[in-house]
C-alpha atoms as a printed R data frame, in Angstrom:
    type eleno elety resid chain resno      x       y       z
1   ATOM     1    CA   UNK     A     1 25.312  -3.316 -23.990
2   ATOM     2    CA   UNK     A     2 26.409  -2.416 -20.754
3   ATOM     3    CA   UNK     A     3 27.648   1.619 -19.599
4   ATOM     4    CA   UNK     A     4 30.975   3.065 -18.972
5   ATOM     5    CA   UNK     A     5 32.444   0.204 -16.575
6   ATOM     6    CA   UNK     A     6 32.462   1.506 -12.523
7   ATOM     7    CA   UNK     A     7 36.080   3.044 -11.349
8   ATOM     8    CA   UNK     A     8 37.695   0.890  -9.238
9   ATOM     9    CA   UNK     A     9 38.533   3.450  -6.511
10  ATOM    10    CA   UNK     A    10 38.191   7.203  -7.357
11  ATOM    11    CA   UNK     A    11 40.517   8.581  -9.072
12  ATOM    12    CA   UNK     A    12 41.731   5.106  -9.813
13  ATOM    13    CA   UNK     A    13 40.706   3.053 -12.959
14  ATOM    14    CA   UNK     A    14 40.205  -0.583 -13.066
15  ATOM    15    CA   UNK     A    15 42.996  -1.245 -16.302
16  ATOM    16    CA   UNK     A    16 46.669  -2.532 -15.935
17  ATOM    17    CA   UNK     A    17 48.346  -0.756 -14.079
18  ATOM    18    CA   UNK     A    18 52.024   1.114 -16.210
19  ATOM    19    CA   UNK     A    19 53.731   4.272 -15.863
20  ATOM    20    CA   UNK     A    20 53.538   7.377 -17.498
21  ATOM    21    CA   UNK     A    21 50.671   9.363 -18.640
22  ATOM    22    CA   UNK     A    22 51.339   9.721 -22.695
23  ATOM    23    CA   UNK     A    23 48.754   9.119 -25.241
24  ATOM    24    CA   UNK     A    24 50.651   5.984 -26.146
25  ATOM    25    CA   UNK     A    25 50.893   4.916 -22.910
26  ATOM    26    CA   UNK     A    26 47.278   5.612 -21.670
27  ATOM    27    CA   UNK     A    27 46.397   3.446 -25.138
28  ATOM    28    CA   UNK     A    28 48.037   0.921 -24.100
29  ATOM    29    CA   UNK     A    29 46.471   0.515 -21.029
30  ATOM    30    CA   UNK     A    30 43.087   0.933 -22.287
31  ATOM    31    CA   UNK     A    31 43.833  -1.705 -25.492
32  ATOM    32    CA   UNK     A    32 45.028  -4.546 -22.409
33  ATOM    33    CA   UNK     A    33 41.827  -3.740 -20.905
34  ATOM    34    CA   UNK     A    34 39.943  -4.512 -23.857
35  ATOM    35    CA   UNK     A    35 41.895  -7.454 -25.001
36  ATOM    36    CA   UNK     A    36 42.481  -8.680 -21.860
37  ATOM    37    CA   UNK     A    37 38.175  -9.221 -21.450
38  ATOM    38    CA   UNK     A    38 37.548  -6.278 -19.130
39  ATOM    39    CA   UNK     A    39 35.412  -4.520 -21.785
40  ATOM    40    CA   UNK     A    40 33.747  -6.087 -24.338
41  ATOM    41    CA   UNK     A    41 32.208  -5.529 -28.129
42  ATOM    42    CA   UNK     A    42 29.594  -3.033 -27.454
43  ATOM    43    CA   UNK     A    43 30.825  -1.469 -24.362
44  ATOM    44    CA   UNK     A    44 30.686   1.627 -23.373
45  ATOM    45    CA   UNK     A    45 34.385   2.791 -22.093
46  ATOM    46    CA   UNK     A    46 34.391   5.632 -19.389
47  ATOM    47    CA   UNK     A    47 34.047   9.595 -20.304
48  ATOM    48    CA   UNK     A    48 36.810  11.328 -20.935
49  ATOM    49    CA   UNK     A    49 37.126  13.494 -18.519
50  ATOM    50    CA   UNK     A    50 37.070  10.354 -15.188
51  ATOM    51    CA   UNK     A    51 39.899   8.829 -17.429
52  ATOM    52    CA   UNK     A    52 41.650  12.124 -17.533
53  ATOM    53    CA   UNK     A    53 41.150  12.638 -13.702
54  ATOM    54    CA   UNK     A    54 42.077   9.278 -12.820
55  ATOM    55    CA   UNK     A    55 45.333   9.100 -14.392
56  ATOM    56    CA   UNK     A    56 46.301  12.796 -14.132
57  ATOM    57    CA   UNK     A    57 46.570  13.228 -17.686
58  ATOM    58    CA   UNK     A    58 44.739  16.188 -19.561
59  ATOM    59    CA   UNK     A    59 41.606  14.965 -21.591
60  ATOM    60    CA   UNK     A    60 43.135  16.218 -25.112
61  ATOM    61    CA   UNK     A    61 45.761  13.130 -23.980
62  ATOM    62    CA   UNK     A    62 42.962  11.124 -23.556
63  ATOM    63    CA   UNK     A    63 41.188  11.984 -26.735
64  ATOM    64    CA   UNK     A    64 44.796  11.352 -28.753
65  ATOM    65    CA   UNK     A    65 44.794   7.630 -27.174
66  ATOM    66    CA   UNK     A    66 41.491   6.892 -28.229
67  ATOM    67    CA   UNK     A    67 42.043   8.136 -31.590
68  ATOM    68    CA   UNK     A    68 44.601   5.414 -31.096
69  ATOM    69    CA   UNK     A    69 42.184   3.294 -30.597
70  ATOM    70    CA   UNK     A    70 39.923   3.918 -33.072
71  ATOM    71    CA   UNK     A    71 42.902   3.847 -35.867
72  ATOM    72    CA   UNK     A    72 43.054   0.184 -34.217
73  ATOM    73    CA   UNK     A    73 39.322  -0.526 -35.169
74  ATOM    74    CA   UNK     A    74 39.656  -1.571 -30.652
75  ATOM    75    CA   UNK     A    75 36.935   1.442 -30.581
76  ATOM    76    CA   UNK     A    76 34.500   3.434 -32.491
77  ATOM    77    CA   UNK     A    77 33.756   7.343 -30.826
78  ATOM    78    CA   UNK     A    78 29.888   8.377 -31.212
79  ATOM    79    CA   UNK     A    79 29.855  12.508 -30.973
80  ATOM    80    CA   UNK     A    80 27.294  12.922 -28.029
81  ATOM    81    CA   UNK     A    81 26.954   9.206 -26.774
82  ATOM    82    CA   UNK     A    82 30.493   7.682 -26.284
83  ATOM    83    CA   UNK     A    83 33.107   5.532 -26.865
84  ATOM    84    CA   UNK     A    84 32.037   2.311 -27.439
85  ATOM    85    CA   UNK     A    85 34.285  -1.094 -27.818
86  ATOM    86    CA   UNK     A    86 33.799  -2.444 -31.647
87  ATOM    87    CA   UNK     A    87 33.962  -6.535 -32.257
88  ATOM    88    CA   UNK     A    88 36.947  -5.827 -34.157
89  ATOM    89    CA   UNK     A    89 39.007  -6.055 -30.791
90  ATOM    90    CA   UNK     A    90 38.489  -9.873 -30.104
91  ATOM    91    CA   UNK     A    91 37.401 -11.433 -33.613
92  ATOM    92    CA   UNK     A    92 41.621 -12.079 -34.565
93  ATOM    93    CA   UNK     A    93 42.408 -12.662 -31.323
94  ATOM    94    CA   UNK     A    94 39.639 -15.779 -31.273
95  ATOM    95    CA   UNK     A    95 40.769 -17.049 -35.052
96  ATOM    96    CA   UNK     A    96 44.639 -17.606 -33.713
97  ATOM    97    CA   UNK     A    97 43.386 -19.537 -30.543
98  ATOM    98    CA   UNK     A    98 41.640 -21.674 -32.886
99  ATOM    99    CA   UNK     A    99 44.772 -22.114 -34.786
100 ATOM   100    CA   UNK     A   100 47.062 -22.407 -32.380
101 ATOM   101    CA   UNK     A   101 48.403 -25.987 -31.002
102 ATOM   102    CA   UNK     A   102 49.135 -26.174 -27.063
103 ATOM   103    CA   UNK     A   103 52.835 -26.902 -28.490
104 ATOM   104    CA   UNK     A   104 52.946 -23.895 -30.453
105 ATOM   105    CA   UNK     A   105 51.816 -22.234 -27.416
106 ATOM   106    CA   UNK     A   106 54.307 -23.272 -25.340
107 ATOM   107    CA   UNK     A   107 57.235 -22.613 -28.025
108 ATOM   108    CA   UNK     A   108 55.547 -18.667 -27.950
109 ATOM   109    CA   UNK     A   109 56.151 -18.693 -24.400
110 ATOM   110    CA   UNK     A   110 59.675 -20.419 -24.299
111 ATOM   111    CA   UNK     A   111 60.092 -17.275 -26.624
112 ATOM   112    CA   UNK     A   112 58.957 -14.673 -24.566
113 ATOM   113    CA   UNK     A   113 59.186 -15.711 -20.901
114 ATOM   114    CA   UNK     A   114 63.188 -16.135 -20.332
115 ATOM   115    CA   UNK     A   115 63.018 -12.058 -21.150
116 ATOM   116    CA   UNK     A   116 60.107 -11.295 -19.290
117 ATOM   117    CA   UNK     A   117 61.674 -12.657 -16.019
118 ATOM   118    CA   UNK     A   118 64.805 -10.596 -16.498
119 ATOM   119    CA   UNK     A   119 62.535  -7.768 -16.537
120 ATOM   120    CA   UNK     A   120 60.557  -8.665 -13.528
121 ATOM   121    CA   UNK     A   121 63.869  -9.084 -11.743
122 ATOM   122    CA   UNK     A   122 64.718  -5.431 -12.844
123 ATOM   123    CA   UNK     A   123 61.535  -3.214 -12.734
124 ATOM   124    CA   UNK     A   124 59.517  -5.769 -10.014
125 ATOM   125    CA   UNK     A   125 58.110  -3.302  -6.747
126 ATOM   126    CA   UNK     A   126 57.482  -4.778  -3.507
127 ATOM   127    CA   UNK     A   127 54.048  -4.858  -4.087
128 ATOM   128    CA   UNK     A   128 54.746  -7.069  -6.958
129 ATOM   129    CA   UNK     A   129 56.636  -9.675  -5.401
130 ATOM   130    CA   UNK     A   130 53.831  -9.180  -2.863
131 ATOM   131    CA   UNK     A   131 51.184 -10.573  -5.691
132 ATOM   132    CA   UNK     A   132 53.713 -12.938  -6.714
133 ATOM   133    CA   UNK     A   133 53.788 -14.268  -3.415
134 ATOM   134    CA   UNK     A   134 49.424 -14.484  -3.299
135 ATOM   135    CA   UNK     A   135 49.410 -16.041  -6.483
136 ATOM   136    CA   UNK     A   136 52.072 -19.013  -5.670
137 ATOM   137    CA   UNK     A   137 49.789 -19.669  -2.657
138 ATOM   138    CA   UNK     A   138 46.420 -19.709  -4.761
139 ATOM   139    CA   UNK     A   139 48.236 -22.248  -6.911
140 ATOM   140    CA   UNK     A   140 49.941 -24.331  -3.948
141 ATOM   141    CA   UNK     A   141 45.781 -24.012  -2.673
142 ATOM   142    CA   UNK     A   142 44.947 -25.602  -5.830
143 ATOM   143    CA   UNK     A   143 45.715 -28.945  -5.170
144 ATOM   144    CA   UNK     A   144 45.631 -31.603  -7.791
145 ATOM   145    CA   UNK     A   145 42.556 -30.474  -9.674
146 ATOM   146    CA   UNK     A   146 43.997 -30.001 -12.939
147 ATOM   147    CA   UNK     A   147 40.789 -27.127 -13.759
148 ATOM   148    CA   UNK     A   148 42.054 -25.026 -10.847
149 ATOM   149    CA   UNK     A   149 45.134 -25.187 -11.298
150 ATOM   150    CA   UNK     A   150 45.351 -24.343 -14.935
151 ATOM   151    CA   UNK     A   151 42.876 -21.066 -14.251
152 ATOM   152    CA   UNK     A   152 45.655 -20.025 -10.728
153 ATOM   153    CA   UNK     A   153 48.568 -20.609 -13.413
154 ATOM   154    CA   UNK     A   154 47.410 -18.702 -15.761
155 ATOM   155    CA   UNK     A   155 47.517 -15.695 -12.750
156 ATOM   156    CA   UNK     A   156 50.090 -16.680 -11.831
157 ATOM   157    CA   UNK     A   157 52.155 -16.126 -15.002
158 ATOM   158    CA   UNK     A   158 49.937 -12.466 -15.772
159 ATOM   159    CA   UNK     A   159 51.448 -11.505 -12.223
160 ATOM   160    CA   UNK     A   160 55.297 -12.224 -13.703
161 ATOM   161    CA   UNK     A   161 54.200 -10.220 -17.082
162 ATOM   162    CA   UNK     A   162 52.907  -7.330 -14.657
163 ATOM   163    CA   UNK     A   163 55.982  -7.409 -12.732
164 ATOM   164    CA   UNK     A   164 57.959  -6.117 -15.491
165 ATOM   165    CA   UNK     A   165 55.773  -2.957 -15.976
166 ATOM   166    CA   UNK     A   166 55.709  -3.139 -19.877
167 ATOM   167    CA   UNK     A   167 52.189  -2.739 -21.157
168 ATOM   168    CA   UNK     A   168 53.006  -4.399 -24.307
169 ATOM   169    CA   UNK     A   169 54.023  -7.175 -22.601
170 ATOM   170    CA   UNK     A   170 51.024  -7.478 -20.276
171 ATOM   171    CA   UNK     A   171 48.729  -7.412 -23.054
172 ATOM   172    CA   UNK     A   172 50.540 -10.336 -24.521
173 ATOM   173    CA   UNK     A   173 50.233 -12.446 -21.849
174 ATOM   174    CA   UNK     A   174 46.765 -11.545 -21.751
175 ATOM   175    CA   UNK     A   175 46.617 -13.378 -24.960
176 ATOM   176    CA   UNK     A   176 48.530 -16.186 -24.292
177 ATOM   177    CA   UNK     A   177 46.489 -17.018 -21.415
178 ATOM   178    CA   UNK     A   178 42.880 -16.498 -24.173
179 ATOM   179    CA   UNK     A   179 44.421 -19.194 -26.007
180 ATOM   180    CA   UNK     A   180 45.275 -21.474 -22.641
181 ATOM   181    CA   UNK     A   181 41.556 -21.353 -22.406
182 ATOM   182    CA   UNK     A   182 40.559 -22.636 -25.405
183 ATOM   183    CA   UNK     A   183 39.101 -25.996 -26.139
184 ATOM   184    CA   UNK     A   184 42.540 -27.147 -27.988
185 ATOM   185    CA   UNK     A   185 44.365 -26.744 -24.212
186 ATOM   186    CA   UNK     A   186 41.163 -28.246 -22.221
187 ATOM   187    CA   UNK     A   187 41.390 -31.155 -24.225
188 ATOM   188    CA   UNK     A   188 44.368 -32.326 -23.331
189 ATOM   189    CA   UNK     A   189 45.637 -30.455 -19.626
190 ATOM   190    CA   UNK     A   190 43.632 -33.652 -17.866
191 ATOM   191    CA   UNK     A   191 46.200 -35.616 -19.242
192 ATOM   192    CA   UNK     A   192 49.033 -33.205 -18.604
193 ATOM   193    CA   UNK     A   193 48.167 -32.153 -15.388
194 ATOM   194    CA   UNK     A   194 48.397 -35.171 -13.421
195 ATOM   195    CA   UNK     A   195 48.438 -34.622  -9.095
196 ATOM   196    CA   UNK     A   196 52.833 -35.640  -9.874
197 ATOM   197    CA   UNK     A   197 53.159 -33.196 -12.434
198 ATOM   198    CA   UNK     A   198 50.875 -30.390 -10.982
199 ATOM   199    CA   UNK     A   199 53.164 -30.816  -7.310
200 ATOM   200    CA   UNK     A   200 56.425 -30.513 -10.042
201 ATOM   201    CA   UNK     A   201 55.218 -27.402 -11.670
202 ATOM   202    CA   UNK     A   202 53.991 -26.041  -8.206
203 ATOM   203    CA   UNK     A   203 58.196 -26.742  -6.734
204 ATOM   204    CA   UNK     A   204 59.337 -25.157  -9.834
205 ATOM   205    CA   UNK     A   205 57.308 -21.978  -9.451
206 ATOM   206    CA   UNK     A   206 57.981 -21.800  -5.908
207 ATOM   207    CA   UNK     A   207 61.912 -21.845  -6.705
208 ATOM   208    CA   UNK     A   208 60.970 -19.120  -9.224
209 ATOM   209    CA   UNK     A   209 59.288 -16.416  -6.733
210 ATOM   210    CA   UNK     A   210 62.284 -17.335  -4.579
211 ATOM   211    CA   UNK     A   211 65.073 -16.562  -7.348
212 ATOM   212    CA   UNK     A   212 63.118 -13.212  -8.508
213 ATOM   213    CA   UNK     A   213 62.733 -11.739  -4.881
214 ATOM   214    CA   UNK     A   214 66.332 -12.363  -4.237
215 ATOM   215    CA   UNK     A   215 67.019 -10.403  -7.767
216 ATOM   216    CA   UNK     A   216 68.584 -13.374  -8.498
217 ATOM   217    CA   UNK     A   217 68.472 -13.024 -12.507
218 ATOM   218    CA   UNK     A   218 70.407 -15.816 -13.786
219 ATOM   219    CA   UNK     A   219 68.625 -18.130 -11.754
220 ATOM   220    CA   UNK     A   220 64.925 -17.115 -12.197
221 ATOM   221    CA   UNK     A   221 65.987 -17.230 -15.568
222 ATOM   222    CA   UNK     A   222 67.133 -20.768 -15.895
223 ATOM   223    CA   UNK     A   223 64.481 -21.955 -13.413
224 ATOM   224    CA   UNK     A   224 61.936 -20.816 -16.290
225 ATOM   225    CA   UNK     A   225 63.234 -22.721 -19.293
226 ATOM   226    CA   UNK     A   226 63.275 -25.486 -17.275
227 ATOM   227    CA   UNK     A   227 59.839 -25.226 -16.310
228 ATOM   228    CA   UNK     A   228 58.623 -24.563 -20.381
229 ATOM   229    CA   UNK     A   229 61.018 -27.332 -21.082
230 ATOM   230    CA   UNK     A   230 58.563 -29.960 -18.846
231 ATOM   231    CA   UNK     A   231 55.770 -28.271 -20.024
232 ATOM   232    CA   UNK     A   232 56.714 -28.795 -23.218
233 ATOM   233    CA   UNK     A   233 57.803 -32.402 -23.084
234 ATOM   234    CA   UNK     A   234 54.471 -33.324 -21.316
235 ATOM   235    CA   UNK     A   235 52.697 -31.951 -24.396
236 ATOM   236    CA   UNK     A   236 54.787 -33.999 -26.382
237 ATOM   237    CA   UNK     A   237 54.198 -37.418 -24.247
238 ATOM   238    CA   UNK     A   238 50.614 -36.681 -24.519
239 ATOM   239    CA   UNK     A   239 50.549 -36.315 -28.390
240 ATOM   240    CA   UNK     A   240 52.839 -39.135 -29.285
241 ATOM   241    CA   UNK     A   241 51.228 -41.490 -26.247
């Protein structure tokens, strides 16, 4: 079991990073931490009183998000000792990525992503298109090997969900990019990922950090389904080949 996890800067904690102070919100960044892999069964979260100070809320705030939390079975509160992270907060999250075909994956995001843009467009900061910007250069530093690549993608794709500032939809890119991890994805991205298709996906992604830091919605937009659309005939050639 490891302690409270070390702030990353004081008063600033190491969690995704959303506006607003609210219970809810404060919860939300605490459950993306959790789910995201930053804390795991058995950990001990930080005191009360450093979250309180590092997000400028008050700690009865803090105490109303963890009893969030703990209606969530994400946490379990020990008077005296802590709050500790329970296995609750990973055991569904594993049984879907079992489930889950790289297709169905890839439908999920053709779901999600076309409104995610549209909100990076909207609520992005410069420092955003900033990371944006590092991450499209850790993937064009990638080269062909398809085991890189698929690990600077999956940044790559967080850093778009982060752009939008919407913890909700942070945390469910964090678990999209669990179940990109799993064996059912490994097993087939040395097929997909071929040096030709990696250097299409990389053109396409450059196009979209171009289209989103000219607030260019429309664009980004369509530059995105086309990119889920390859992905997703790729899966398909691989299946039916």
């Amino acid at each position: 079991m490891k302690t409270a996890a070390p702030l990353a800067s004081d008063p600033g904690l190491s969690l995704p990073q959303v506006q607003g102070r609210s219970a809810a919100i404060i919860a939300a960044r605490l459950r993306a931490a959790i789910l995201g892999g930053a804390y795991s069964a058995g950990d001990r979260l930080p005191p009360e009183r450093d979250i309180a100070r590092a997000l400028g809320a008050s700690r009865t705030t803090v105490r109303n998000a963890l009893q969030l939390l703990e209606d969530d079975e994400l946490v379990r509160r020990k008077a005296g000792s802590g709050t500790y992270v329970t296995q609750n907060g990973r055991v569904d999250g594993d049984d879907v990525a079992e489930t889950t075909s790289p297709l169905e994956l890839v439908e999920v995001r053709t779901a999600i992503e076309p409104t995610m843009i549209r909100l990076a467009v909207r609520n992005g900061k410069p420092r955003d298109l900033d990371q944006l910007w590092e991450a499209l250069a850790e993937l064009e530093r990638a080269g062909p090997d398809p085991d890189r690549f698929s690990r600077c993608d999956q940044q790559f794709h967080l850093a778009l969900a982060q752009a939008t500032h919407n913890p909700l939809l942070v945390w469910i890119y964090h678990q999209l990019n669990r179940i990109r991890s799993h064996r059912h994805w490994v097993a087939v991205q040395d097929k997909v990922l071929t040096p030709k298709r990696i250097a299409a996906y990389n053109a396409e992604h450059r196009r979209l950090v171009e289209a989103i830091s000219a607030r260019d919605s429309e664009r980004a937009v369509a530059i995105i389904q086309q990119h889920l659309q390859a992905a997703h005939r790729d899966l398909l050639g691989v299946q039916v080949g």
